[in-house]
C-alpha positions as CSV (number, residue, x, y, z in Angstrom):
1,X,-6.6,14.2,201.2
2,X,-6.6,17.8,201.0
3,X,-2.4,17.2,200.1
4,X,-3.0,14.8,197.3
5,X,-5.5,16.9,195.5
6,X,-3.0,20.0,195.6
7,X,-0.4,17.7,194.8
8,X,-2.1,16.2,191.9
9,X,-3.1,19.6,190.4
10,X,0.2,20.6,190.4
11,X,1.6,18.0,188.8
12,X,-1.4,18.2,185.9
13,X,-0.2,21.5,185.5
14,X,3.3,20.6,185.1
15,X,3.0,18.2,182.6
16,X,0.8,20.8,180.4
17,X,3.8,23.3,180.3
18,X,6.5,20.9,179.2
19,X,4.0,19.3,176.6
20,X,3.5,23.2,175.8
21,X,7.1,23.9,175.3
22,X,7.9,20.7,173.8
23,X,5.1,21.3,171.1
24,X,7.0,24.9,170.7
25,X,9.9,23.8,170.1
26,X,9.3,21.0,167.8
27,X,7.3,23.7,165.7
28,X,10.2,26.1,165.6
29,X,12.7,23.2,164.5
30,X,10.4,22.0,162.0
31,X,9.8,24.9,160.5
32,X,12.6,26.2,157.8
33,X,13.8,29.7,158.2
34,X,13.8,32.3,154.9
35,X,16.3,32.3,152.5
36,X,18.1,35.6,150.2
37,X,17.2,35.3,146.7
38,X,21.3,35.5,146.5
39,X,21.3,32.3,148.8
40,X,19.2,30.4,146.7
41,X,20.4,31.2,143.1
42,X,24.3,30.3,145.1
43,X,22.7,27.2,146.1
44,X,21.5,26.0,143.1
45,X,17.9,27.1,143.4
46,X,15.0,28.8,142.0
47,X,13.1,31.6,142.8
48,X,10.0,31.1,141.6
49,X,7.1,33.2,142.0
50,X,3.5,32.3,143.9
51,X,0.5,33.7,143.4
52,X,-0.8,35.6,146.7
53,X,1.9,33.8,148.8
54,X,4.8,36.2,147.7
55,X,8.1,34.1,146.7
56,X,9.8,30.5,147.6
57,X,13.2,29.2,146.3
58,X,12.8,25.8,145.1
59,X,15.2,24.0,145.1
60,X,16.9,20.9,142.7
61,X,16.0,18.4,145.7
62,X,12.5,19.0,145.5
63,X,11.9,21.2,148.9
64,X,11.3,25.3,148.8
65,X,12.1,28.0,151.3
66,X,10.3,31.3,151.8
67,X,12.3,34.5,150.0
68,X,13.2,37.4,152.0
């Protein structure tokens, strides 16, 4: 009985970290890296200015990057 119960906690335990990691690395690919304003104006975008949330390039398909 005793075995089970360690067993079982372990196994809880397991599953936590790879839901863990598997929620950090969908964040990490979902979230689009910054982007030069040289990059954006070679890629055809904008840089266009936010207020209190610094910079973005947006771009002619309608998405936006963060601007080193």
């Amino acid at each position: 009985m005793r075995t089970r119960r360690i067993l079982g906690l372990a196994l809880a335990a397991a599953t936590l970290v790879g839901v863990s990691a598997f929620g950090a690395a969908g964040a990490g690919a979902a979230s689009s890296p910054d982007i030069s304003r040289d990059e954006c104006t070679a890629a055809g975008g904008q840089v266009v200015a936010r207020p209190y949330a610094g910079y973005v390039c947006a771009m002619p398909d309608g998405t936006s990057q963060p601007v080193t």
